[in-house]
N, C-alpha and C positions, 0 to 999 in steps of 0.2 A: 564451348567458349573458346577452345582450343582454335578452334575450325574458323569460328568469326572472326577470332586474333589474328589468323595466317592469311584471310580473306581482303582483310582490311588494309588494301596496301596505299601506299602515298603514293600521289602518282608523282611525274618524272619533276615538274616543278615543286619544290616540298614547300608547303605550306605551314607557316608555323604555329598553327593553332592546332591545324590537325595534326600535324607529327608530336605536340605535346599531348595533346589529348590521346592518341593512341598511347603513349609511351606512359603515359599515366595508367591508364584503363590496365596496361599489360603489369605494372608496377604493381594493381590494386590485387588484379588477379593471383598472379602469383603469392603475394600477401593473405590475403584472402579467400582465395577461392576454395579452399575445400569445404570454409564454413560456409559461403554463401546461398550456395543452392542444395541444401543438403534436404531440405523437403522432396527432392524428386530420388534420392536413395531411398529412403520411407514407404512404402507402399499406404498409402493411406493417410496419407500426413497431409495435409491441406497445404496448397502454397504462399497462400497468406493466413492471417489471422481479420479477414475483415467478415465474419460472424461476429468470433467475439469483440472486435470495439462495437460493428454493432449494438451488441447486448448491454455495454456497458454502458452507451451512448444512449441508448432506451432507458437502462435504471436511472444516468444522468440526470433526463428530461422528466421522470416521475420523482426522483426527489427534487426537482425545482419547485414542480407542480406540487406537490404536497406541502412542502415546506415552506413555499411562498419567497427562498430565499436566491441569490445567484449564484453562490457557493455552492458544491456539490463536494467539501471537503469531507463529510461523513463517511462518500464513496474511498475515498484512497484509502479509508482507515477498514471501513467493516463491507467494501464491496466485496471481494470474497463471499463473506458470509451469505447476502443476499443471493448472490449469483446460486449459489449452494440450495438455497430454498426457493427457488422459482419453480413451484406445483402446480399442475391444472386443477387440482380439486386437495379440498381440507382433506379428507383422506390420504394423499400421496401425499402431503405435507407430513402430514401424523408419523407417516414411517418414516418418513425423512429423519423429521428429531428422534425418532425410537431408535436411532441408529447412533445416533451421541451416545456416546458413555456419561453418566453421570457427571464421573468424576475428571472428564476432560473438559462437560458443560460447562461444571461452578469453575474449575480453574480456568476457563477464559471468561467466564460472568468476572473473575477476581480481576485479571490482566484489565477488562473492558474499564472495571471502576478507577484503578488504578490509575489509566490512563487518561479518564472523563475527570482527573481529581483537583488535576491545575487548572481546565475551563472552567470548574465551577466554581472554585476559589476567587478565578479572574472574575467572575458574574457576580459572585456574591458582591467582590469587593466595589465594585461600578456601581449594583443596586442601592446596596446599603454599606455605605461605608465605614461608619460608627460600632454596628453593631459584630460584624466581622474584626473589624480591628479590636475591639471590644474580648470577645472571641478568644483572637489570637494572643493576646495579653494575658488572659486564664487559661490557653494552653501553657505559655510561658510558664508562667507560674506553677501550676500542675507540678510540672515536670522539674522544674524547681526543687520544691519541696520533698521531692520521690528520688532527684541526685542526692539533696543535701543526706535524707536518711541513710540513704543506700551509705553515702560518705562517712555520717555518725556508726553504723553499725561495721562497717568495717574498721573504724579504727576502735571500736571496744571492742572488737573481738581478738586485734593483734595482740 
């Protein structure tokens, strides 16, 4: 890039588009340039990533296709995951998952409900609205009840 920079000369009229635009290019460079092209330091490093949007652009198009929806917001959240389990055969699937730890499975089975906990509340509450709020009125209350005690027994115990 060195080589292009010194290459690139303005000729004797300077033009002032191209004398900004070099002068920029050389500004970006120096800014930037160590990060830029750092796939050709790498031996093996690919210098783009257009496999994987590829890939991901294919799961995209099968969760449209599946889902029936134009949202493909499921991918931002659990595409990782998928990408992870793309098997040619139930067999190489099988060792796929045999390779989770148990107890990393259920703690992201946990994080996954956790996070599915608001969409279904919002769902429930559009479908049926009565019996949600309904619902959430006996959560109230529950919990009510289990302060005030908790309240009562603390102050007969002081």
């Amino acid at each position: 890039m060195e080589r292009y920079l010194w290459q690139v000369k303005v000729k004797n009229v300077p033009i002032p588009a191209q004398f900004a635009l070099k002068k920029k290019l050389q500004q970006l460079w120096h800014k930037y340039g160590a990060n830029l092209l750092h796939c050709y330091d790498i031996p093996g490093l690919p210098p783009d990533n257009l496999k994987m949007e590829a890939l991901f652009s294919h799961l995209r198009r099968h969760q449209r296709r599946i889902s029936g929806r134009k949202s493909t917001v499921e991918l931002r959240d659990f595409g990782h995951f998928k990408v992870l389990f793309l098997a040619q055969s139930e067999k190489q699937l099988l060792k796929q998952i045999q390779q989770v730890p148990l107890a990393q499975y259920k703690a992201q089975r946990l994080r996954l409900t956790l996070a599915e906990a608001p969409r279904q509340q919002k769902r429930r509450l559009h479908r049926n609205p009565a019996s949600t709020i309904q619902a959430l009125v006996n959560q109230h209350t529950e919990l009510l009840t289990v302060l005030e005690s908790q309240a009562l027994s603390y102050h007969l115990d002081s």
